[in-house]
N, C-alpha and C positions, 0 to 999 in steps of 0.2 A: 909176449906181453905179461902173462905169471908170473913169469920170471922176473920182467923187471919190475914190477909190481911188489913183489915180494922182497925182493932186494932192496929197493929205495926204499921203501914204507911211506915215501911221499908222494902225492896226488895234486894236479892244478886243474879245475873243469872248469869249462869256458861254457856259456851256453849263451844263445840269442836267439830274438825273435825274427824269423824271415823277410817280414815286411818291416817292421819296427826299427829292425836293429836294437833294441833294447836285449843290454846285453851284462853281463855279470861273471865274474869270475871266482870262483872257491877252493882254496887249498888248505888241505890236510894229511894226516895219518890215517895210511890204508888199514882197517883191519878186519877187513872181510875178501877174499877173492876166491868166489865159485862159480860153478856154472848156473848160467838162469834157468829158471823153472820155467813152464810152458806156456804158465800167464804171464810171465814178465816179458818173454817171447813174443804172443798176442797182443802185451801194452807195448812192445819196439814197434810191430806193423803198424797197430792202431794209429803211433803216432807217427812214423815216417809218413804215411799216406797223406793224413792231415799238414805235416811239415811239405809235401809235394806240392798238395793243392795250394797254400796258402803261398807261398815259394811261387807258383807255379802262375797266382795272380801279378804279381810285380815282375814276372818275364826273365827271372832266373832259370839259369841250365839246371837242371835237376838231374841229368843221366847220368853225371858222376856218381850219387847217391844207389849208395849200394850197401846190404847188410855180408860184414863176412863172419868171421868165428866169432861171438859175444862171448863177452866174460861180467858177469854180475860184479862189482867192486862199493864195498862197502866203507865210508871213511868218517871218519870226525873232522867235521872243520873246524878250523882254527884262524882262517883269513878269508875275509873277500869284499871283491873289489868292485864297481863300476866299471865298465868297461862300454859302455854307450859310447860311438863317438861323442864328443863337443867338449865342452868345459871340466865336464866331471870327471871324464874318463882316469880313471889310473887310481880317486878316491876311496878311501876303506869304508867300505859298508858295517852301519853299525846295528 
């Protein structure tokens, strides 16, 4: 993943809420990629647990979710989008 991180210099991050589906999309120029610190390690638990529970009330599989090597990736964005299902999705957020 360094590697191709490093290589493209470009990034798309998707994110959404488990129950909601509210959801957004952001792409940029990567220009940071290192290893996470120990609290940024403690804030991935923190929230995967919290994404379980919440996940875990609307009766989503969760045992896929699993942490492997993290890598911290730092970027500028330059774009992003809606990505909710319904009407909006695919719109530039401004």
């Amino acid at each position: 993943m360094r590697s191709n991180l490093a290589a493209k210099g470009r990034i798309a991050v998707t994110a959404a809420h488990p129950v909601t589906y509210s959801s957004a999309q952001v792409k940029g120029t990567v220009d940071v990629v290192r290893d996470p610190t120990d609290a940024e390690l403690d804030r991935v638990k923190d929230h995967l647990a919290r994404f379980v529970e919440a996940a875990g009330k609307v009766g989503a599989d969760v045992e896929c979710l699993m942490l492997g090597d993290l890598v911290a990736v730092g970027f500028l964005a330059d774009e992003a989008y809606d990505q909710t299902p319904g009407g909006r999705a695919g719109q530039a957020l401004t």
